[in-house]
GUGUVEX-834394 format. One line per 8 residues: number of its first residue (from 1); for each residue x, y, z negated of N, C-alpha, C, O. Coordinates in pm, whole numbers, plus 50000, padded with zeros to 5 digits. Each point is the difference from the previous one (the first is absolute). Layout:
NUM = X Y Z X Y Z X Y Z X Y Z; ...
//
This chain:
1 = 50084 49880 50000 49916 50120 50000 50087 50125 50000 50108 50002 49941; 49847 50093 50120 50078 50097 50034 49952 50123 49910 49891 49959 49960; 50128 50173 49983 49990 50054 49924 49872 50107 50089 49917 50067 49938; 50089 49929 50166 49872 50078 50066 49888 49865 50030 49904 50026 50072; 50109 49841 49875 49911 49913 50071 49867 50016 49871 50040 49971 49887; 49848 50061 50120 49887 49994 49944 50029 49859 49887 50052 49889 50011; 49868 50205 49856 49990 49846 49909 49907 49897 50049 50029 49882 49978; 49837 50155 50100 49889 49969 50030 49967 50009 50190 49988 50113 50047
9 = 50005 49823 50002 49967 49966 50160 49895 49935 49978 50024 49906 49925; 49846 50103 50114 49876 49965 50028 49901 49996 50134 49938 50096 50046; 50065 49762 50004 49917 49992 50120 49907 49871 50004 50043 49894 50045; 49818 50123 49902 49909 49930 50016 49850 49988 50065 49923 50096 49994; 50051 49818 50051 49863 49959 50037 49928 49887 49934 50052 49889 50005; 49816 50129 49924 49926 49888 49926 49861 50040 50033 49957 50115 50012; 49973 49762 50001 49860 50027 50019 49916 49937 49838 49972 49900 49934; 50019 50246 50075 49927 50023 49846 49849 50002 50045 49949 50046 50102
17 = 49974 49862 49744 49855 50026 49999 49925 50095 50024 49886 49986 50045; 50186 50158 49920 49935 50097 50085 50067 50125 50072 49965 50118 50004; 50139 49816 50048 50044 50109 50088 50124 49909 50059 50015 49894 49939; 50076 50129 50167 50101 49970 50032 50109 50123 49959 50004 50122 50017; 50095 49761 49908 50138 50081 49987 50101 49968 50129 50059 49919 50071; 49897 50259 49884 50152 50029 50141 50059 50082 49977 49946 50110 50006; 50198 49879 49956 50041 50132 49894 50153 49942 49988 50043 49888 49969; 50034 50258 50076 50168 49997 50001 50018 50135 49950 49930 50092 50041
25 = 50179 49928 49857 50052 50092 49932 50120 49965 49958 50033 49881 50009; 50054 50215 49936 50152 49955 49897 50006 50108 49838 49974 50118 49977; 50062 49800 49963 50032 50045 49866 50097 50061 49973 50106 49954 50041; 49894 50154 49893 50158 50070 49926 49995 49989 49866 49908 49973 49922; 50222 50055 50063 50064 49988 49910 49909 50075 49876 49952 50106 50040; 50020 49868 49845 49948 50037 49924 49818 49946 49977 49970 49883 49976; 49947 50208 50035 49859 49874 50004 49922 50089 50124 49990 50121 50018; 49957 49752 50063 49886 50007 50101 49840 49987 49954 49941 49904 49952
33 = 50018 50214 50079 49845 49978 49975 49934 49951 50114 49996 50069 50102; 49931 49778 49893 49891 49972 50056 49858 50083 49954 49940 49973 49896; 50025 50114 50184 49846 50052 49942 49923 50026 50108 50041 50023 50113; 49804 49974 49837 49900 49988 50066 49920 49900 49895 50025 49920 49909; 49835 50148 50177 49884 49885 49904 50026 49891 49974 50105 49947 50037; 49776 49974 49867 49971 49867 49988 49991 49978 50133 49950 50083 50076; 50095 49811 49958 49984 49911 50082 50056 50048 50208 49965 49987 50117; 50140 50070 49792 50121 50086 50151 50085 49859 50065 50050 49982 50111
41 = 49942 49922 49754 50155 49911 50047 50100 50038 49951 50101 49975 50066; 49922 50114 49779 50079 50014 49938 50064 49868 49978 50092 49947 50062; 49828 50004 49816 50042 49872 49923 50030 49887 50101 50096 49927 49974; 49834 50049 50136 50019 49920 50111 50203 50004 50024 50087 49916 49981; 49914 50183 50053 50158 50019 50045 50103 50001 49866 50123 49999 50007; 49814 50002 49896 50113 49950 49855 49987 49884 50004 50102 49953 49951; 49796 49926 50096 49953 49912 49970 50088 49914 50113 50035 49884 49980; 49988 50169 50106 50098 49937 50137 50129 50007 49956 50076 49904 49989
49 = 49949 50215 49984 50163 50010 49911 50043 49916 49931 50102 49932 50002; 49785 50076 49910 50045 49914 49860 50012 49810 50058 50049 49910 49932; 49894 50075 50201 49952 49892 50008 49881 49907 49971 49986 49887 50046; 49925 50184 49864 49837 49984 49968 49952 49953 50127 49958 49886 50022; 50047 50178 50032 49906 50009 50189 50105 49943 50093 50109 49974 49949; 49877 50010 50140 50081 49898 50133 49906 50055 50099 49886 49961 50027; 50204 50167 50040 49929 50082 50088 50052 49901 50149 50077 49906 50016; 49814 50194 50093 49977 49881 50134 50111 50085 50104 49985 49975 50120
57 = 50095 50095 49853 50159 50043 50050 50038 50091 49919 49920 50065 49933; 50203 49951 50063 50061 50096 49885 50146 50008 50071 50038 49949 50106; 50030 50132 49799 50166 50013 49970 49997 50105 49900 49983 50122 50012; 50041 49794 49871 50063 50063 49862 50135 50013 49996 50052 49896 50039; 50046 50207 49923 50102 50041 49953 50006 50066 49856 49967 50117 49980; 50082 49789 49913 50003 50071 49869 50192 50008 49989 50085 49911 50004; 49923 50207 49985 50143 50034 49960 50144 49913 50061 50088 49941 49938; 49890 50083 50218 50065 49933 50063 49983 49851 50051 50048 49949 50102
65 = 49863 49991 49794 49922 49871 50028 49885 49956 50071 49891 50034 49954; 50112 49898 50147 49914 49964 50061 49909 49896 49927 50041 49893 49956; 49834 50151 50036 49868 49866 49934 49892 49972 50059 49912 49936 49942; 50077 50101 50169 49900 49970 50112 50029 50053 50113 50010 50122 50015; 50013 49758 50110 49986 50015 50124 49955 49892 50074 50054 49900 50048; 49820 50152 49948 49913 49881 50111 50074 49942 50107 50023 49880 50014; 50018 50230 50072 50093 49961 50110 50058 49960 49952 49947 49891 49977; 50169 50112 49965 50120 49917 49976 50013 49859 49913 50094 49924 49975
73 = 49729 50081 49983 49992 49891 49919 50051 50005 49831 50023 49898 49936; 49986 50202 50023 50070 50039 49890 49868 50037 49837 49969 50115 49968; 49988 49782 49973 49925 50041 49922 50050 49921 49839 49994 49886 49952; 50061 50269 50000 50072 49952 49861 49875 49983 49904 49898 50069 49994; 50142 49812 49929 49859 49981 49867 49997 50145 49900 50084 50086 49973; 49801 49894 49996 49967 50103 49915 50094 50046 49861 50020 50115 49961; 50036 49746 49975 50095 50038 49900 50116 50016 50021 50081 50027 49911; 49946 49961 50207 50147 50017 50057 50042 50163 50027 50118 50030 49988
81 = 49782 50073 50049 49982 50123 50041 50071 50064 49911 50068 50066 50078; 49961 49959 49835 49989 50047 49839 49974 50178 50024 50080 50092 50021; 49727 49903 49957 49923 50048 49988 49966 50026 49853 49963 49903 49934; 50044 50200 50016 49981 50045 49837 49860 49996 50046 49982 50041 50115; 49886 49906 49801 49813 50036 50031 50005 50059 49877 50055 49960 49898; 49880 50146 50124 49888 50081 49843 49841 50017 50073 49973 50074 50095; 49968 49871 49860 49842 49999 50022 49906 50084 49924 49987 49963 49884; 49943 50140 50148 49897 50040 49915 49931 49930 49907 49891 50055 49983
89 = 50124 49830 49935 49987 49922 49903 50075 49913 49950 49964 49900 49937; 50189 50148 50098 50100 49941 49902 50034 49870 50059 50105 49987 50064; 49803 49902 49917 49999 49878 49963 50143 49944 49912 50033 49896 50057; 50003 50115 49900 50067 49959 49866 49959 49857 49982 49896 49966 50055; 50172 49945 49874 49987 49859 49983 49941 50060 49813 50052 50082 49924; 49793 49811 50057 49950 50065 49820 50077 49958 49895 50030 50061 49897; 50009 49792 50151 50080 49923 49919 50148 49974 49975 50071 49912 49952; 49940 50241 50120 50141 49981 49966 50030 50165 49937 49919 50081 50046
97 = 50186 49981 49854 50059 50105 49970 50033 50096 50092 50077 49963 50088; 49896 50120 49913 50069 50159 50059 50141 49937 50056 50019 49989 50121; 50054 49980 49807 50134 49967 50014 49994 49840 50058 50094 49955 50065; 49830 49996 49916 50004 49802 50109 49947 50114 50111 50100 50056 50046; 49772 50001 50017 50004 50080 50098 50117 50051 50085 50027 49964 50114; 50027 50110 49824 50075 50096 50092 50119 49911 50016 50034 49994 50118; 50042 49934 49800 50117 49903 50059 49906 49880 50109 50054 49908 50063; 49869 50107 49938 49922 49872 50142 50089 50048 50166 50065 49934 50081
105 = 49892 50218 49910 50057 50065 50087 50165 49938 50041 50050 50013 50112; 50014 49922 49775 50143 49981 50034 49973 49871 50082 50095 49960 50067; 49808 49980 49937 49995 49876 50109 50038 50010 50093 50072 49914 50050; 49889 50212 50020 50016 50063 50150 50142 50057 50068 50028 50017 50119; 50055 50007 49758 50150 50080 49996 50070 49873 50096 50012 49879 50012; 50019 50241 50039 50151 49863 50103 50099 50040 49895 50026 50099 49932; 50028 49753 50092 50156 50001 49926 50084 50088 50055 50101 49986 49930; 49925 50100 50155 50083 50071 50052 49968 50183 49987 50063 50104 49980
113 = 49834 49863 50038 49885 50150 49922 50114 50104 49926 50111 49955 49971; 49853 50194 50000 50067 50015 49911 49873 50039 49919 49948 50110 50023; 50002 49813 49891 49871 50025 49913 50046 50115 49865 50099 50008 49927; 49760 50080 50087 49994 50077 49914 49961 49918 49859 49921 49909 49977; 50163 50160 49947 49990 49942 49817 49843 50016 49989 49917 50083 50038; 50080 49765 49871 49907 50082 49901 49940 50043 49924 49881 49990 49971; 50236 50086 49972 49994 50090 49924 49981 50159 50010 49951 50078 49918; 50115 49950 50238 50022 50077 50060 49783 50033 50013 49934 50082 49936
121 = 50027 49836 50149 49835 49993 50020 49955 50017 49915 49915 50087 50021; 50084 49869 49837 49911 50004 49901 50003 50142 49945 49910 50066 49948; 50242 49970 50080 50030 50156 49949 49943 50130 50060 49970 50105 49943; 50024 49859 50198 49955 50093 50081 49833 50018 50012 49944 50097 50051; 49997 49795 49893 49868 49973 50019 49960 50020 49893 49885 50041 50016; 50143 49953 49851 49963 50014 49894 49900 49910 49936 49890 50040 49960; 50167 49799 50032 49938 49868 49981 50103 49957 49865 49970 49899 49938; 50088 50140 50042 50076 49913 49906 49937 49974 49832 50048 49926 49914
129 = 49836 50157 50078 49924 49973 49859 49852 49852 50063 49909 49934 49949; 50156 50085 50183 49845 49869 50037 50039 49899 50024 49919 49916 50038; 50239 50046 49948 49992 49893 50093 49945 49874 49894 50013 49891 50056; 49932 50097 49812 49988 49886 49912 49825 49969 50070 49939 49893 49994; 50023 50217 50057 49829 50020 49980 49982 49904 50117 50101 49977 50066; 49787 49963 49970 49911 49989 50096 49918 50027 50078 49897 50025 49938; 50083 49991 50220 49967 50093 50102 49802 50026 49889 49943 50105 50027; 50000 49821 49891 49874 50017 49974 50021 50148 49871 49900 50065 49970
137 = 50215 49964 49978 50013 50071 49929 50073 50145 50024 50059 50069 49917; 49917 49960 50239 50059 50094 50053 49910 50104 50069 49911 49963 50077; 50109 50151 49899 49892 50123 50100 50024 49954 50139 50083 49914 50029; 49828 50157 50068 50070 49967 50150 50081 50079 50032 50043 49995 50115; 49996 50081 49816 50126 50069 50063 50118 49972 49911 50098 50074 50002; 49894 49806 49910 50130 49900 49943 50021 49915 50104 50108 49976 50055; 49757 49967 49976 50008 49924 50118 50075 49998 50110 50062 49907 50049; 49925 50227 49995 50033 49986 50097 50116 50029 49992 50057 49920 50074
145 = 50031 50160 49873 50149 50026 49963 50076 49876 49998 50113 49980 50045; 49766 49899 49867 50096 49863 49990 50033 49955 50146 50112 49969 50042; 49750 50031 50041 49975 49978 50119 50124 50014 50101 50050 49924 50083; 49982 50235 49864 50121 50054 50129 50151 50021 49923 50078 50086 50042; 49955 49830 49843 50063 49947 49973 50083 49863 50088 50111 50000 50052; 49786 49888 49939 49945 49870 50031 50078 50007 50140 50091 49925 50035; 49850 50189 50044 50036 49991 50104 50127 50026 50072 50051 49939 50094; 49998 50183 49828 50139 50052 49986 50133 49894 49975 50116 50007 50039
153 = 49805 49885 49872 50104 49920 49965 50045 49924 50084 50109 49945 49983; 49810 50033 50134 49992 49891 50073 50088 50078 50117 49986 49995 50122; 50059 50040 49840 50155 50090 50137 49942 49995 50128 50038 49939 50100; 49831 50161 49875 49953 50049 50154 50074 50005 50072 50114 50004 49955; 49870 49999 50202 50038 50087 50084 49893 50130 50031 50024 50105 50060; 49843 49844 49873 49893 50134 50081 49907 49951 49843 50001 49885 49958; 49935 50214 49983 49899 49993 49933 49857 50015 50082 49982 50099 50071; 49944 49826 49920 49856 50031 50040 49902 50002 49885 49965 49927 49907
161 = 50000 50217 50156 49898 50010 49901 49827 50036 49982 49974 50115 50034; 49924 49816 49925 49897 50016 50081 49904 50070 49873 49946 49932 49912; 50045 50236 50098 49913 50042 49962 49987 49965 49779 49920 49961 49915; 50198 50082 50098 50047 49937 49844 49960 50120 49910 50061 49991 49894; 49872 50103 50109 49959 50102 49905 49813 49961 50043 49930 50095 49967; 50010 49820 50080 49867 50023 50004 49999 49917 49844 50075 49930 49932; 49782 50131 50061 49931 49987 49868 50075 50015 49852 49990 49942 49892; 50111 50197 50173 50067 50004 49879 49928 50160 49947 49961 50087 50078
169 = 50036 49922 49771 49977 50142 50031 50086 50118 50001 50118 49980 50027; 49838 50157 49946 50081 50072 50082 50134 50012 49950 50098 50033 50067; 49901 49934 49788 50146 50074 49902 50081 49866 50026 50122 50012 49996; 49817 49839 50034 50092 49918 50070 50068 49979 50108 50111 49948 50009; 49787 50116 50117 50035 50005 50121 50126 50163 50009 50089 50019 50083; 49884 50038 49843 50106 50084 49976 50163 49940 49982 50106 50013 50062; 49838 49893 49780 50132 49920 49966 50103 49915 50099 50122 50008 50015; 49775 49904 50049 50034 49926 50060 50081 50060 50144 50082 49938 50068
177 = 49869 50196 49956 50010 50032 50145 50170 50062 49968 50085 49999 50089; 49938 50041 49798 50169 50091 49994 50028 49851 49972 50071 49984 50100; 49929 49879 49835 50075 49902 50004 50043 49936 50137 50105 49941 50020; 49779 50086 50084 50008 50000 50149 50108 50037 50053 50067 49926 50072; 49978 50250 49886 50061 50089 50074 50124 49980 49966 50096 50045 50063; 49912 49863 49804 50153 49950 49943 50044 49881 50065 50116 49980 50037; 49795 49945 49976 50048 49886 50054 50056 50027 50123 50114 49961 50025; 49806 50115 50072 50041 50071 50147 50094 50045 50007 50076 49967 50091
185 = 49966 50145 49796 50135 50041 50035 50107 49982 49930 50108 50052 50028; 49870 49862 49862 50150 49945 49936 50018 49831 50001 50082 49953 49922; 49856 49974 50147 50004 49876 50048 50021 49987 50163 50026 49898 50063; 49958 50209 49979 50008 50046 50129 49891 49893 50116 49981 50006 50121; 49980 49927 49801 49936 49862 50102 49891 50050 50079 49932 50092 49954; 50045 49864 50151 49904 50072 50100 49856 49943 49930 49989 49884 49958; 49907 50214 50036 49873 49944 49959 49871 50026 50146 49971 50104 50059; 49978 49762 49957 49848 50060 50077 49875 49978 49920 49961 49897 49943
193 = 49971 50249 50067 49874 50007 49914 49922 50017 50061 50005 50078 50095; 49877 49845 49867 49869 50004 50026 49933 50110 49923 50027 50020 49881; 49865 50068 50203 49931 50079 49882 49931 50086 50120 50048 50020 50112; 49808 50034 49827 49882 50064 50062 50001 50105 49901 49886 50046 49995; 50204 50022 49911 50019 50103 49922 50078 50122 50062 50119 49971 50008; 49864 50108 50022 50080 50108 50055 50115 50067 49906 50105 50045 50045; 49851 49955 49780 50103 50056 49924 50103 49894 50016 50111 50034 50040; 49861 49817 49929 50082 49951 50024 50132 50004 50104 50120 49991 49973
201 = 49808 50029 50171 50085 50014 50123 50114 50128 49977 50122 50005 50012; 49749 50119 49936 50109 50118 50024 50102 50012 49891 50076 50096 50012; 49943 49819 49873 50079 49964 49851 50071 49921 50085 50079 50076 50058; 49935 49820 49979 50078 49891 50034 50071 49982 50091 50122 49993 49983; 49813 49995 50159 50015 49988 50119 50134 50086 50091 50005 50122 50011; 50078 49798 50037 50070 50076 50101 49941 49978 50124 49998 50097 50076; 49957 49806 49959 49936 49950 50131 49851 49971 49994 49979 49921 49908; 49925 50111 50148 49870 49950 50059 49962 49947 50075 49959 50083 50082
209 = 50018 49799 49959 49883 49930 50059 49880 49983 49969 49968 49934 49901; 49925 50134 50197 49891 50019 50011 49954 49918 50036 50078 49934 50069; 49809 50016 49924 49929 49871 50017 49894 49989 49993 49956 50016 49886; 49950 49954 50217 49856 49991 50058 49970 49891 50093 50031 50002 50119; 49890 49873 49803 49924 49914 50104 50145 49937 50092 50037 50016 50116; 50023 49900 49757 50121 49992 50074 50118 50020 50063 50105 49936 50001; 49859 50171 50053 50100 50090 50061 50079 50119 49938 49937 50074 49925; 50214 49956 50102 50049 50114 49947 49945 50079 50100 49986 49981 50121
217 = 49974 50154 49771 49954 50089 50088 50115 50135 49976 49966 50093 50073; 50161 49940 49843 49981 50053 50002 50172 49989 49882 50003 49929 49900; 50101 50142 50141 50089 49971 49895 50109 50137 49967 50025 50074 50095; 50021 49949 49802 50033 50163 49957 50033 49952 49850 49995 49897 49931; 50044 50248 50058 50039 50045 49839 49831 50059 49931 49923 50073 50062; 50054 49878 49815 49905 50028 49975 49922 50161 49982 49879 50012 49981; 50215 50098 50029 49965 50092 50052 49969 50002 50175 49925 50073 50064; 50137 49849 49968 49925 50014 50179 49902 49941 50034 49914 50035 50081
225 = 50095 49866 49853 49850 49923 49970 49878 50021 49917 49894 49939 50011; 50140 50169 49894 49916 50042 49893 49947 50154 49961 49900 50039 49940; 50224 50039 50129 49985 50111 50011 50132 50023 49822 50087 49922 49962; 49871 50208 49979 50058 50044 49938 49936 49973 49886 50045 50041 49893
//
């Protein structure tokens, strides 16, 4: 990978229940907003990334790595990608500790990795009084911190992230959103976000993809896309 080559190369087609995806864009460095309504084909195209979905042609490039090319016959498994997921509901394992949680993530670490501590994560995130607790004894915005912990550990190459401040309220989605802006810029790891929030985009976002009925309609800095 070359130092001008995109963390993120994206070219897919899937025939979705209600719409066809057809949609090519590239990611920079720092975090990409997927936005647009329910039901644009946001989550659809995290869902191909991550490997969830098995789109009907593609060519993925994550950080110099190739993980899908129809043509070429090239379709890496889903745990092989090393894809950090944070989901708008956590999902956390119940039966296990804050701390059995977030070391799960080390499953995913290549031996060659240079994996972030963690100690380093717990510090930056501000988990280290939870890790004894259990995901049933946590606000959702503990949750979700454990969540993007979890994921961090697992020596991304790309975080995906789908819409991880819904149903939080506002003094969380606050919290959660500067733990966002830390992870972005002192972990340096490329993030793609899902989200139909505009504060979100214009807080976060270096890049926009717009998204309607499948299709990009539409890609900028969120002032060109949003106005001022």
């Amino acid at each position: 990978m070359t130092d001008l080559a995109p963390p993120l190369s994206f070219r897919a087609t899937l025939n979705h229940e209600k719409f066809t995806l057809d949609a090519a864009f590239e990611g920079v460095p720092g975090l990409t907003a997927l936005f647009g309504p329910s039901g644009a084909g946001k989550t659809t195209v995290l869902d191909i990334i991550a490997g969830v979905r098995r789109p009907k042609t593609a060519r993925i490039v994550i950080a110099g790595h190739t993980v899908v090319d129809t043509d070429a016959r090239i379709y890496v498994p889903a745990h092989k990608r090393r894809t950090g997921l944070v989901f708008q509901d956590a999902q956390l394992f119940p039966h296990l500790t804050v701390e059995q949680n977030i070391k799960f993530g080390r499953w995913f670490t290549q031996p060659d990795s240079t994996a972030l501590s963690i100690a380093l994560v717990v510090d930056v995130l501000g988990i280290g009084d939870l890790l004894k607790r259990r995901p049933a004894k946590l606000s959702g915005g503990e949750r979700q911190r454990v969540a993007l912990a979890r994921a961090l550990l697992s020596s991304p190459r790309i975080l995906l992230m789908d819409e991880p401040l819904s149903g939080l309220d506002d003094a969380r989605r606050l919290e959660i959103m500067a733990l966002i802006e830390r992870v972005r810029d002192e972990f340096a790891i490329p993030i793609t976000y899902v989200t139909h929030t505009r504060e979100e985009v214009r807080r976060l976002a270096s890049r926009v993809v717009q998204m309607d009925a499948g299709r990009v309609v539409a890609i900028g800095t969120p002032a060109e896309l949003l106005g001022p």
